[in-house]
C-alpha positions as CSV (number, residue, x, y, z in Angstrom):
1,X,104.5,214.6,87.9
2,X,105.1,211.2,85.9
3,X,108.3,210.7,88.0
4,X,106.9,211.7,91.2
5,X,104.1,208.8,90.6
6,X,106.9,206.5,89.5
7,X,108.5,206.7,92.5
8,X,105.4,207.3,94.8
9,X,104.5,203.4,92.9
10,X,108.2,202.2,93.4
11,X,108.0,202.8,97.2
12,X,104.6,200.8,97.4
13,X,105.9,198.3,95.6
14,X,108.9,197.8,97.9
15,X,106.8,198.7,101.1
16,X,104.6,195.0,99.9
17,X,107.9,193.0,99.5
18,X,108.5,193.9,102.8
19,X,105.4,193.2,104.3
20,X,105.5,189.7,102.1
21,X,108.5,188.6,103.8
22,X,108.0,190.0,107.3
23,X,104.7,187.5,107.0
24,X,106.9,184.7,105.7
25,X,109.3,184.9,108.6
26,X,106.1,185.2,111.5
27,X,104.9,182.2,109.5
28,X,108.4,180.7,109.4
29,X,108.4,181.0,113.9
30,X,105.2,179.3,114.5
31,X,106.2,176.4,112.7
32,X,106.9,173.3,114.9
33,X,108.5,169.9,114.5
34,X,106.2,167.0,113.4
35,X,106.1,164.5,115.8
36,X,104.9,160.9,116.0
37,X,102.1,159.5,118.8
38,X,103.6,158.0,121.8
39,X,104.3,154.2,121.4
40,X,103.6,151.5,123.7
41,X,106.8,150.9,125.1
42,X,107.1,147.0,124.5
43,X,106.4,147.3,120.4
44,X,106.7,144.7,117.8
45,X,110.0,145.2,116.2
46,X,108.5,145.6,112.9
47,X,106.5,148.5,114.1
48,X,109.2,149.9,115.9
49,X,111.4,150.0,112.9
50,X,108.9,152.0,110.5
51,X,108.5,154.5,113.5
52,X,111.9,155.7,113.6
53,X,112.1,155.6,109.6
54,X,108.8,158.3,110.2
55,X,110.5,160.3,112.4
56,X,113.3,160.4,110.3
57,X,111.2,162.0,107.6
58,X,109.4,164.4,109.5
59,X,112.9,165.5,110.7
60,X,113.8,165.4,107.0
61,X,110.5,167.5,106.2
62,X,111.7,170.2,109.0
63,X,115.2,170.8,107.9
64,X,114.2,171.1,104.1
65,X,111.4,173.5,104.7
66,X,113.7,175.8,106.6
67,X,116.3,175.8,103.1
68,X,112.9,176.1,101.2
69,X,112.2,179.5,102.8
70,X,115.4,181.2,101.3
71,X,115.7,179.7,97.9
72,X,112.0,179.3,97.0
73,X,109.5,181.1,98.6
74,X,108.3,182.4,95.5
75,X,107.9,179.2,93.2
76,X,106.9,176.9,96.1
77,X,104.0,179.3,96.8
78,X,102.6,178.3,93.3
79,X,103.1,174.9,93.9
80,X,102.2,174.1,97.1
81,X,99.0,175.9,96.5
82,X,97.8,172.7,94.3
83,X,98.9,169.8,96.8
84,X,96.3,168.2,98.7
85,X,94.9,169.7,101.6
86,X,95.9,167.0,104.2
87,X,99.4,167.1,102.8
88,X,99.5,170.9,103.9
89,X,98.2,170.1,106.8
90,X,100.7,167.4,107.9
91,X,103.6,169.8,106.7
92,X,103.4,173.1,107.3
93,X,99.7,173.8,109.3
94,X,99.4,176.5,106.8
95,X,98.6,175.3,103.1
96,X,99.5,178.9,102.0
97,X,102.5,179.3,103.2
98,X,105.5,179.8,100.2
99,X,108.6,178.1,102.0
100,X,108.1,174.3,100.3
101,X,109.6,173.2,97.3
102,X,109.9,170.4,95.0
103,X,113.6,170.7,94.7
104,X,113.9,170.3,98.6
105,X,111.8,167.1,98.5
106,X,113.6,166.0,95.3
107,X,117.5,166.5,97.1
108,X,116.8,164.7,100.4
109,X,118.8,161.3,100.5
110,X,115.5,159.7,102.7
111,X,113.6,157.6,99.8
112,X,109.4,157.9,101.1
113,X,107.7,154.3,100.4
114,X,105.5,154.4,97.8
115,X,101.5,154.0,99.1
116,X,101.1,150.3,97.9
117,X,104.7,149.2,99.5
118,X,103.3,150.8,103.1
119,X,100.5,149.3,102.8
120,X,101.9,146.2,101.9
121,X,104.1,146.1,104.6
122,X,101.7,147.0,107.0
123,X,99.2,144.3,105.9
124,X,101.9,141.7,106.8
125,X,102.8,143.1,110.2
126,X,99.2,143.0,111.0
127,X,99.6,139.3,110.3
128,X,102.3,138.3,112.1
129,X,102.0,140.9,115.3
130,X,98.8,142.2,115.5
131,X,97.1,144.7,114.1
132,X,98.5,148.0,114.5
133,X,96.7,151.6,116.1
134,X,95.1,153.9,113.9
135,X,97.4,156.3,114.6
136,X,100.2,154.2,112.7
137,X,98.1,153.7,109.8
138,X,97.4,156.9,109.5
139,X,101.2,157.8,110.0
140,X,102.1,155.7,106.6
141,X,99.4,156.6,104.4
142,X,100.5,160.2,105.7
143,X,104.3,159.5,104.2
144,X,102.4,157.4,100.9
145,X,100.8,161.1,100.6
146,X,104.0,163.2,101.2
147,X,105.1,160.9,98.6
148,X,102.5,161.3,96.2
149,X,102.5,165.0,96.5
150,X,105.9,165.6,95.6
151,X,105.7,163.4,92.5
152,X,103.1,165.8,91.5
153,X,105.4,168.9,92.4
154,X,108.6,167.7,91.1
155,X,106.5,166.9,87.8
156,X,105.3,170.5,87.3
157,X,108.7,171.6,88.4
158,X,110.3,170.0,85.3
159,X,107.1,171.5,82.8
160,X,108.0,174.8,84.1
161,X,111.6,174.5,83.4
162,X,110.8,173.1,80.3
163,X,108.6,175.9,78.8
164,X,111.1,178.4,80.4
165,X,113.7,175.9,78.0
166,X,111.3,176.5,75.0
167,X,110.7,180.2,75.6
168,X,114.7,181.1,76.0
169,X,115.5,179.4,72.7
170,X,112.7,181.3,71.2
171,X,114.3,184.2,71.8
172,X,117.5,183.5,71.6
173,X,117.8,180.9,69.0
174,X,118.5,177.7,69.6
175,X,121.7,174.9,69.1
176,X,121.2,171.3,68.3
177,X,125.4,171.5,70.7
178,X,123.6,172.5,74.1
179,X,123.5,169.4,76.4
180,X,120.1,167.6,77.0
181,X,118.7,167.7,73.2
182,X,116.6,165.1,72.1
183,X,116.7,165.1,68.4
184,X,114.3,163.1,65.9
185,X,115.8,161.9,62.6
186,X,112.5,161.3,60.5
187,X,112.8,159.8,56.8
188,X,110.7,158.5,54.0
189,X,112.9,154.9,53.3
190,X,114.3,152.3,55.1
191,X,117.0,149.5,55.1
192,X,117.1,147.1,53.3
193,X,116.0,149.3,50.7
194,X,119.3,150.5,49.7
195,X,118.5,154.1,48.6
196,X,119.8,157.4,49.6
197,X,117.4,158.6,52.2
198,X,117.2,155.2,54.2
199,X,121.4,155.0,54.3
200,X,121.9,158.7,55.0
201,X,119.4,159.3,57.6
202,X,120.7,156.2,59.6
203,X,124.2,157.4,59.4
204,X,123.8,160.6,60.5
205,X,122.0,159.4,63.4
206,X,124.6,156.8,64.4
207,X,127.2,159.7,63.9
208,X,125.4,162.1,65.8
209,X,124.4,160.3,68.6
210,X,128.3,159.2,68.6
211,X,129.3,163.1,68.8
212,X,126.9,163.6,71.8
213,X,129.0,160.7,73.8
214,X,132.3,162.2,72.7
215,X,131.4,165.2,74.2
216,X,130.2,163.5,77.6
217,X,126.6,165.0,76.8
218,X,124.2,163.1,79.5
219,X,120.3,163.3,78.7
220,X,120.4,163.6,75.3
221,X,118.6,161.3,72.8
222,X,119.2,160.8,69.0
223,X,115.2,158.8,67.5
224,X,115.7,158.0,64.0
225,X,112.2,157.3,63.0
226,X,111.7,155.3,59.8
227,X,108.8,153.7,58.1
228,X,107.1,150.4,58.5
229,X,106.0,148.3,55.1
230,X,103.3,145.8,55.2
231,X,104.4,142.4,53.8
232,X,103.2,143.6,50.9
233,X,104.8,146.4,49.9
234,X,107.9,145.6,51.2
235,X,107.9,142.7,48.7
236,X,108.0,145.5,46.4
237,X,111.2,147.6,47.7
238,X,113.3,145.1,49.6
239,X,115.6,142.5,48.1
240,X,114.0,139.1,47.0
241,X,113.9,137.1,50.1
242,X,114.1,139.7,52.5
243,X,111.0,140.5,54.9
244,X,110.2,141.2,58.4
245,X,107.1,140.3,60.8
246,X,107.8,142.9,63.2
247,X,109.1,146.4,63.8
248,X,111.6,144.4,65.8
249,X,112.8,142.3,63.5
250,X,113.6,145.2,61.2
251,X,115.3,147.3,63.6
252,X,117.5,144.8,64.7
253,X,118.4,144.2,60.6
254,X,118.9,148.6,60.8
255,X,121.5,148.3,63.8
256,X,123.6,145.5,62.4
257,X,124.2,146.8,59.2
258,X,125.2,150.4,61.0
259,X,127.4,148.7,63.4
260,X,128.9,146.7,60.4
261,X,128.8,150.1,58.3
262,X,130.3,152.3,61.2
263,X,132.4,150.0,62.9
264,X,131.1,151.1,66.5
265,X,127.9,150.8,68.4
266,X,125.0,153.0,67.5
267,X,123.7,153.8,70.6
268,X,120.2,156.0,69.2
269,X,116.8,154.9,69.6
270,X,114.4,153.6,66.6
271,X,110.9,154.7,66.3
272,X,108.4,153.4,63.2
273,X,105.7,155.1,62.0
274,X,103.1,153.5,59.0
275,X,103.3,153.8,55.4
276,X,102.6,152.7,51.9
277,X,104.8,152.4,48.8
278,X,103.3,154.5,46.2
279,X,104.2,153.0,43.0
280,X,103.1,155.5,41.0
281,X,105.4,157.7,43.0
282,X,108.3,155.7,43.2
283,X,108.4,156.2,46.9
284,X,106.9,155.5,50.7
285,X,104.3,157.9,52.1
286,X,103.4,158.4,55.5
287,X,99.6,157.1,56.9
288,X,98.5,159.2,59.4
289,X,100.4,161.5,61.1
290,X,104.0,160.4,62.4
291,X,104.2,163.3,65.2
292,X,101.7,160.9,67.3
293,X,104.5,158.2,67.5
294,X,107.4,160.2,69.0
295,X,106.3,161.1,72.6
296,X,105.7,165.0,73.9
297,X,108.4,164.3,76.6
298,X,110.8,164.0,73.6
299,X,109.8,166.1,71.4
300,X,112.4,168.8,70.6
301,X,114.4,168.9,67.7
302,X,112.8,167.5,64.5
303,X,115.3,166.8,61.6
304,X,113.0,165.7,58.7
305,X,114.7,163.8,55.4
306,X,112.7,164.9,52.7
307,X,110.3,167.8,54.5
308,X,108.7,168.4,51.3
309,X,107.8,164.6,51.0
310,X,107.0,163.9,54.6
311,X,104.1,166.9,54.5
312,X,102.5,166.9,51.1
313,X,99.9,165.2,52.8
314,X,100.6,165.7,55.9
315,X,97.5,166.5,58.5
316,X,97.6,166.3,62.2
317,X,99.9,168.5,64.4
318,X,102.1,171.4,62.9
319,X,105.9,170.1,63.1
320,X,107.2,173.5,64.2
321,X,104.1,173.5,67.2
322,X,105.5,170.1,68.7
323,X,108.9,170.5,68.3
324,X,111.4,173.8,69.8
325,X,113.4,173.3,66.6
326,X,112.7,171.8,63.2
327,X,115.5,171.6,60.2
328,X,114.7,170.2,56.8
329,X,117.3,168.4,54.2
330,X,116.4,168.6,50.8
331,X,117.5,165.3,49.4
332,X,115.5,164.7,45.9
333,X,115.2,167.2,43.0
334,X,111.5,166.1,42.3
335,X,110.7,169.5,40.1
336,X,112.8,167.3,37.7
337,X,111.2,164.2,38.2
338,X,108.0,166.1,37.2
339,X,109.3,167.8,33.9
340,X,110.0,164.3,32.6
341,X,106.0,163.7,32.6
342,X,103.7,164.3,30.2
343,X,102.0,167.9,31.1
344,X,105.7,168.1,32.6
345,X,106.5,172.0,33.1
346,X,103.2,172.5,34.2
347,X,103.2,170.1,37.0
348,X,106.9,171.2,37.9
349,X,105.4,175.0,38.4
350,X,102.5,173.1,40.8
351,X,104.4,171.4,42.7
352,X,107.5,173.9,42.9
353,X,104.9,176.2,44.8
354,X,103.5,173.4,46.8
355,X,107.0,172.4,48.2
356,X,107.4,176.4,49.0
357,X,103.9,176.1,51.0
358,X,104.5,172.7,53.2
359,X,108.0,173.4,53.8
360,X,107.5,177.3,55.4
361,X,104.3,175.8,57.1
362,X,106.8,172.7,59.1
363,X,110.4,173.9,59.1
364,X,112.4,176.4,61.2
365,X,115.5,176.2,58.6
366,X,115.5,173.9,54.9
367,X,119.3,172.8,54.1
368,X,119.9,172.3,50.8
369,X,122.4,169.6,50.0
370,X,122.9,171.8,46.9
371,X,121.9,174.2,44.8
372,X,120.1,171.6,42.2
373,X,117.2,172.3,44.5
374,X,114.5,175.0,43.9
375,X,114.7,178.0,46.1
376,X,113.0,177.7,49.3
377,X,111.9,179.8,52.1
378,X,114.8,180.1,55.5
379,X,117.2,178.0,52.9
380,X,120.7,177.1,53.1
381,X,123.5,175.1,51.5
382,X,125.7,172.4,52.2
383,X,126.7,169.5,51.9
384,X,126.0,167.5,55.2
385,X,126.4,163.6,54.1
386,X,129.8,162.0,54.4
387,X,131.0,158.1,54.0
388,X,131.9,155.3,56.4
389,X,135.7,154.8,57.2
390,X,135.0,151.4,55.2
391,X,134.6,153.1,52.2
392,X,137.8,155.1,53.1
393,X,140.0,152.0,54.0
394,X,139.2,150.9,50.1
395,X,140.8,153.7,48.8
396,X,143.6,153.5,50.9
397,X,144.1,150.3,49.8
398,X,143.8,151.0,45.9
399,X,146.4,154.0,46.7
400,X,149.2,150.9,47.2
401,X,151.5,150.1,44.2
402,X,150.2,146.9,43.2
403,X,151.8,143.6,43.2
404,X,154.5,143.5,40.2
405,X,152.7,142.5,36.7
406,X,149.2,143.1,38.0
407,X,147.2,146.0,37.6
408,X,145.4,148.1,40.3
409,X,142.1,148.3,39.0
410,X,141.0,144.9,37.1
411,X,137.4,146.0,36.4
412,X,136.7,149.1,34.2
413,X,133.3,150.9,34.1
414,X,130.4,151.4,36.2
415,X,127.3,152.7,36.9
416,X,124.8,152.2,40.2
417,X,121.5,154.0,40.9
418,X,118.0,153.2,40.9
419,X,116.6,151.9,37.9
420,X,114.3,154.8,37.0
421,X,114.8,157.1,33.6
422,X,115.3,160.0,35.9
423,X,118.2,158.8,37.8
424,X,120.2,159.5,35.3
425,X,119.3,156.4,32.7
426,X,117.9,158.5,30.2
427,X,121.4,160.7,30.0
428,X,123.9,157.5,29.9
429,X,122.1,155.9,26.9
430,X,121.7,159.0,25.1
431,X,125.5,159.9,25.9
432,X,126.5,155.8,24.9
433,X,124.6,155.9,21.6
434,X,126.6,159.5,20.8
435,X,129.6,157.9,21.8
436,X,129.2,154.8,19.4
437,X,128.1,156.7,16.5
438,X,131.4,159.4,17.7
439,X,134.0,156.5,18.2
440,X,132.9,153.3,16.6
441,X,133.2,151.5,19.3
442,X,132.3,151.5,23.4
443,X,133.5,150.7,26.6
444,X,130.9,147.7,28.3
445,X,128.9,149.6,31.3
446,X,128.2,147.3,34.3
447,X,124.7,148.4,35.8
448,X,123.9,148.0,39.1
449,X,120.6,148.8,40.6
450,X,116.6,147.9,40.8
451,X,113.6,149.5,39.7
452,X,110.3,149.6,38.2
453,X,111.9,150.7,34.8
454,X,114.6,148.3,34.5
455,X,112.5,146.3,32.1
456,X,112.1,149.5,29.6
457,X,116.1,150.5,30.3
458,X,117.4,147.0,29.4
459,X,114.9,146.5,26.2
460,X,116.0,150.0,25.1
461,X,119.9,149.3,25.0
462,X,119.4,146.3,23.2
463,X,117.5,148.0,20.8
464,X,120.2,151.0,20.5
465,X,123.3,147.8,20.4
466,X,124.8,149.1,23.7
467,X,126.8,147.3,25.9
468,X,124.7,148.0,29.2
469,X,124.8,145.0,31.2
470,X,122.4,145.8,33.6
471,X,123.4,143.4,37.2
472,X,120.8,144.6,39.8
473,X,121.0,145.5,42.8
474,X,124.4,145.4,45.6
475,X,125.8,147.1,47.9
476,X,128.6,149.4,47.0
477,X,130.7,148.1,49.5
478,X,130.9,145.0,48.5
479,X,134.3,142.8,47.7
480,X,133.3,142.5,43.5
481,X,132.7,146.7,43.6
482,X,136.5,146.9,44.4
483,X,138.5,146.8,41.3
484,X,136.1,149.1,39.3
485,X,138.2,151.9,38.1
486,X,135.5,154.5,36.4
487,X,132.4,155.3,38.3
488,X,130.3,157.2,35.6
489,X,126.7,159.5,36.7
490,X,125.4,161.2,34.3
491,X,121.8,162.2,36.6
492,X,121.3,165.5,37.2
493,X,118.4,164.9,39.0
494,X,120.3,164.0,42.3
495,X,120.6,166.9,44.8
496,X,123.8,164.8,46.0
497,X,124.4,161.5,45.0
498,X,125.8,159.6,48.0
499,X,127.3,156.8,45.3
500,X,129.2,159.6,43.8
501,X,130.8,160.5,47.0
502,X,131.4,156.5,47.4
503,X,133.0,156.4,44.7
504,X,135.7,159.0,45.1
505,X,136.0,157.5,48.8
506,X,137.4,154.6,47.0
507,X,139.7,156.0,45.6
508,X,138.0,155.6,42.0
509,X,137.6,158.4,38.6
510,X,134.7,159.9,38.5
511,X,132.8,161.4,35.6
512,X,129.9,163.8,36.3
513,X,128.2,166.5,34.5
514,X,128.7,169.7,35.6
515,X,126.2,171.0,37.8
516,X,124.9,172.0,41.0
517,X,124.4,168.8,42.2
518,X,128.1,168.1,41.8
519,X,129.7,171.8,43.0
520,X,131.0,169.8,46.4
521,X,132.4,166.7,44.2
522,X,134.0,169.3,41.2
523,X,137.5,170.3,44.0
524,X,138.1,166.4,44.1
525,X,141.4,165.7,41.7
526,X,139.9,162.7,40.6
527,X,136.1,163.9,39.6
528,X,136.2,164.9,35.7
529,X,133.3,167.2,34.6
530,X,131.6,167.9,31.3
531,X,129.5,169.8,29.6
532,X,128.8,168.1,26.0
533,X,128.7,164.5,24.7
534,X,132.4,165.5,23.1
535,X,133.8,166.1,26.6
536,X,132.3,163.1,28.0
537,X,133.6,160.8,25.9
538,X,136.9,162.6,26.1
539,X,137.2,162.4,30.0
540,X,136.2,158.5,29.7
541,X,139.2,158.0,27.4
542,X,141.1,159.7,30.0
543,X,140.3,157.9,32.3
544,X,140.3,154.4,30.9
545,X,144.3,155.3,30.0
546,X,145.6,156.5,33.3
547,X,145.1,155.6,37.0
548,X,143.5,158.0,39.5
549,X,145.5,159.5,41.9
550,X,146.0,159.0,46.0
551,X,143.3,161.6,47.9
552,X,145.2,163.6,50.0
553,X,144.4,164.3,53.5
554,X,142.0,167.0,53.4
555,X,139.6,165.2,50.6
556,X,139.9,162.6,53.0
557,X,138.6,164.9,56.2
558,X,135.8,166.2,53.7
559,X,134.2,163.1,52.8
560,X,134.0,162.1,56.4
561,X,130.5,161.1,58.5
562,X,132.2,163.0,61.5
563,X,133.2,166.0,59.4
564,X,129.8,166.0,57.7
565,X,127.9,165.9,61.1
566,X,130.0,169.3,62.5
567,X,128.5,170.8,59.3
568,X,125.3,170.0,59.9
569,X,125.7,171.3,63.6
570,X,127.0,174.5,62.2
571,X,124.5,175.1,59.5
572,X,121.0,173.7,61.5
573,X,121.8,176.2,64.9
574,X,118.9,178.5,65.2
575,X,120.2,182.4,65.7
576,X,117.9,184.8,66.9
577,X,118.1,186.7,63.7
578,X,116.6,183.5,62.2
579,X,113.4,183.1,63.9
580,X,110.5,184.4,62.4
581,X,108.9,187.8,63.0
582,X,105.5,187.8,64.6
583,X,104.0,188.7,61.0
584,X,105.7,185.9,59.5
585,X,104.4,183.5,62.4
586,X,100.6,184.8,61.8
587,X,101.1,184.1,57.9
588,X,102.4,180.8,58.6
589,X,99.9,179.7,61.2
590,X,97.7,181.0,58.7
591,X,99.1,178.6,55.7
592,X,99.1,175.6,58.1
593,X,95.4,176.0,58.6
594,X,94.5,175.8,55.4
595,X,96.8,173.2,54.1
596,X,96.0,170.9,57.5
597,X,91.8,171.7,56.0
598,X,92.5,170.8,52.2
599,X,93.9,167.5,53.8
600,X,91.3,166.5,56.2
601,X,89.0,165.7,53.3
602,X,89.4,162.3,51.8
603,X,88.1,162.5,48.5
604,X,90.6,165.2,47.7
605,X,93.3,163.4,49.1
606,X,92.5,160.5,46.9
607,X,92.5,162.3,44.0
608,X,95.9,164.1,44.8
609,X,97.4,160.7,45.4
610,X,97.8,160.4,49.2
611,X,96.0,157.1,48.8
612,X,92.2,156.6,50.1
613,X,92.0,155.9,54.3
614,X,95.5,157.5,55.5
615,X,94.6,160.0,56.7
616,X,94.4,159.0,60.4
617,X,97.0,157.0,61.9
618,X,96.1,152.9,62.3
619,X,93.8,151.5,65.0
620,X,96.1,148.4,64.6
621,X,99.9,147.7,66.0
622,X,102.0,147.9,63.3
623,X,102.9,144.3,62.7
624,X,99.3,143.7,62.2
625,X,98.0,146.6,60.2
626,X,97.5,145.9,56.7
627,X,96.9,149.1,53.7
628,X,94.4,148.8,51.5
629,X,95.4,149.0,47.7
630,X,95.8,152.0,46.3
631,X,95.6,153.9,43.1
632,X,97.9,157.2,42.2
633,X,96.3,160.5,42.1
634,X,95.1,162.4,39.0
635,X,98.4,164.3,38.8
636,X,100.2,161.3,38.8
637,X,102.0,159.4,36.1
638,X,99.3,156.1,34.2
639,X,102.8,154.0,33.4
640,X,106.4,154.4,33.3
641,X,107.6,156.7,30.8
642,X,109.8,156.3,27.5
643,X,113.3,156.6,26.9
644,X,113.1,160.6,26.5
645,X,116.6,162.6,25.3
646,X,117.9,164.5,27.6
647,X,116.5,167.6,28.3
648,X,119.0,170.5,26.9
């Protein structure tokens, strides 16, 4: 019986298709060429002109409807049905007929004048040779309409292939390779703050924007999207004389030092959002809600620097509900950062759950640059940061047999990071003072880097008798960082450190602990690990008596921007297997809603240290906004911390 009503319901079903298109091709006969009122014979030649370019169009109208009946009868029913009445009219005499299309509009080589242009033209014609008949006025702003209408058409067109776009790769996953992406590289720094996530971010944009041209890729659009500083704060970050009055002004600063950096045009786009440096923090937070600065027409993949950091306070639209596809890159080992607080391994705990809670509520995928990183939902690892060819063309310099009676390296040891105790400050002078009591004697360390500590790091070393000559900030690139011959970072809070991997680029030793953070660095020949103050001071001897070697080919190809941006590709595709059941989606939705509730409410932003008023985005432009001063959150640190030991 169930199979007899199956196919009792299958014969209906193809009886209607029948009828459908039996009505379609009665509809189809009783259509009729559009024709123009008969002219006077003697006509202006102005007016004469515009009437053949309308008859033109109607003939234009004919032939495409006829194409539109075989290709789109289904579509262009739901389309037409929400054009204007008198557009139906003019075209077809039957508004419900399902043989127009915006694709048959949008193909035809005849270009309709726009409403104001036929009017315009008209309005001068009526000057010069009369006015003209009703029935040629109403013959343009017919063709203004026609116009008008497939605008509208060709606009909902594009929506529906769009959603069709976003339900496809919901199914079947989704690569940032396929042509047409428009990806958004969002960070939390900015140049000229030389730190990691300003320089990375900007590179792997001007990389992967690069990749798209290589491979002829037409429509696709790499944003990096970056914060703007008040005066104010950036007087705080930025290099002493260095400030900007505009976004402009700053982005053009951005694409000189990456075409200098990269050695060819970056050809991405450059969006700014607000925020504030957080002192207390060490770091820029967002005001507002940086989705509402990258248009809805763009928005499809979403590559946020720092995820965690972007959406601890993040409220305003989901990440993962604007954008098709949204891929985190852990960058900073802040569980670390927390430890070295007072009330440290309780905070650590807080916020290693909190980072669990934004990042599953705003990411598709979290890379992990290593395994230094806490464990975190959709996670996985590698190394997707490279280093310019500039950095490259040092080493291969270094790797020549200097000129006879001169040595190749004439500077000895170095050290460059941020001037905080947890980049790795606390570990060199507890590893120096072991190392002078050990020895009787040390090697002079040359210091390069800024930062709210620097007073505490260079009154502690004089107090210890070490010989840290702490220089400030420059870039690594630069001429005087050449003939350093021992790069030594003891951090182990860095996920990756990027000078690390600068470093061996140039063709330099260099002495790391062994640890996560420095699994990629450990195949290099010329990266020495330890364990122990004994070992370090051993592989510093070491290296101090011999010369590093050449970097073969391969260790070149690894520490590449284009070989780290084919990573990235490979490890931020999307496979169906990785999307997210329909439980998992409820639970996350469900997460969002709370978190997105917690930070609606001021007071308890200010007290977790968002900052009071940024929450919503500025009223102001950007140049002329202006933060109000801020104090850290109860959870945050009163005043930079002592020299501690490092934690065993």
């Amino acid at each position: 019986k169930q199979k007899q009503k199956q196919k009792q319901k299958q014969k209906q079903k193809e009886q209607r298709l029948k009828e459908r298109d039996q009505n379609q091709q009665k509809q189809m006969e009783k259509l009729t060429p559009l024709a123009l009122p008969e002219q006077p014979k003697e006509q202006p030649k102005g007016l004469e002109q515009m009437a053949a370019q309308l008859q033109a169009a109607a003939a234009s109208c004919q032939q495409t409807l006829e194409h539109a009946q075989h290709n789109w009868s289904a579509l262009g029913g739901s389309l037409l049905s929400k054009a204007p009445q008198p557009v139906q009219k003019m075209l077809m005499g039957n508004p419900n007929s399902a043989t127009n299309s915006p694709r048959a509009f949008s193909n035809h080589p005849f270009k309709m004048p726009s409403r104001s242009s036929s009017q315009g033209d008209l309005t001068a014609l009526a000057k010069k040779e009369g006015t003209p008949t009703s029935e040629q006025e109403n013959a343009l702003q017919g063709v203004a309409a026609i116009r008008e209408a497939v605008g509208r058409l060709r606009g909902e067109f594009a929506s529906g292939r769009s959603a069709e776009k976003q339900r496809r790769r919901s199914r079947e996953g989704s690569d940032l390779r396929e042509p047409g992406r428009n990806v958004a590289i969002v960070t939390t720094a900015a140049l000229p703050w030389m730190t990691g996530t300003a320089v990375n971010p900007l590179l792997r944009a001007a990389y992967l924007a690069r990749d798209e041209e290589q491979r002829g890729e037409s429509g696709s659009q790499v944003n990096l999207v970056i914060p703007w500083l008040a005066q104010a704060d950036q007087a705080k970050v930025f290099p002493a004389g260095v400030s900007f009055a505009t976004p402009a002004e700053q982005e053009k600063y951005v694409r000189d030092w990456a075409t200098k950096r990269t050695g060819f045009d970056c050809n991405f786009k450059v969006t700014f959002y607000p925020g504030r440096y957080a002192i207390e923090k060490g770091s820029i937070l967002p005001v507002g809600d940086p989705t509402q600065y990258i248009p809805n027409s763009e928005a499809d993949v979403a590559v946020l620097e720092e995820p965690e950091h972007l959406t601890w306070y993040h409220h305003g639209t989901r990440w993962t509900d604007k954008f098709n596809h949204v891929v985190g890159i852990m960058h900073t080992n802040y569980l670390d950062y927390a430890r070295r607080e007072e009330g440290g391994e309780t905070k650590a705990k807080l916020l290693e759950a909190y980072n669990n809670w934004v990042c599953r509520v705003h990411c598709h995928k979290i890379v992990k640059l290593s395994d230094a990183v806490q464990p975190l939902p959709r996670q996985t690892t590698e190394f997707v940061h490279g280093v310019s060819k500039s950095f490259l063309a040092v080493g291969e310099k270094k790797a020549q047999p200097p000129p006879e009676g001169e040595e190749r390296f004439k500077q000895k040891v170095y050290f460059m990071g941020k001037v905080v105790w947890a980049k790795g400050y606390t570990e060199l002078v507890d590893l120096m003072k072991q190392h002078a009591q050990r020895e009787g004697d040390q090697p002079a360390i040359d210091c390069y880097g800024n930062g709210e500590d620097l007073p505490a790091v260079r009154e502690e070393a004089r107090r210890a008798g070490l010989r840290l000559n702490m220089k400030g900030g420059i870039d690594h690139l630069d001429p005087s960082m050449h003939d350093y011959k021992v790069f030594v970072n003891p951090s182990r809070s860095d996920v990756v450190a990027t000078t690390t991997a600068e470093a061996l680029a140039m063709g330099k030793w260099v002495i790391v602990q062994e640890h996560p953070s420095n699994e990629f660095f450990s195949k290099f020949k010329n990266c020495m690990t330890y364990n122990t103050p004994e070992e370090f001071s051993d592989r510093l001897k070491t290296a101090l008596e011999t010369d590093p070697a050449p970097m073969v080919e391969e260790e070149r190809k690894m520490l590449t921007w284009e070989d780290a941006t084919q990573r990235f590709l490979n490890v931020a595709a999307l496979t169906p297997a990785e999307r997210s059941s329909v439980v998992e989606r409820g639970f996350d939705r469900a997460a969002w809603m709370l978190h997105n509730t917690i930070c609606s409410v001021e007071p308890i932003r200010a007290a977790a240290g968002a900052g009071t008023n940024t929450r919503d985005n500025p009223q102001l432009t950007l140049d002329q906004w202006r933060p109000e001063p801020q104090k850290g959150g109860w959870l945050d640190r009163k005043e930079p911390p002592p020299a501690l030991t490092a934690a065993k």
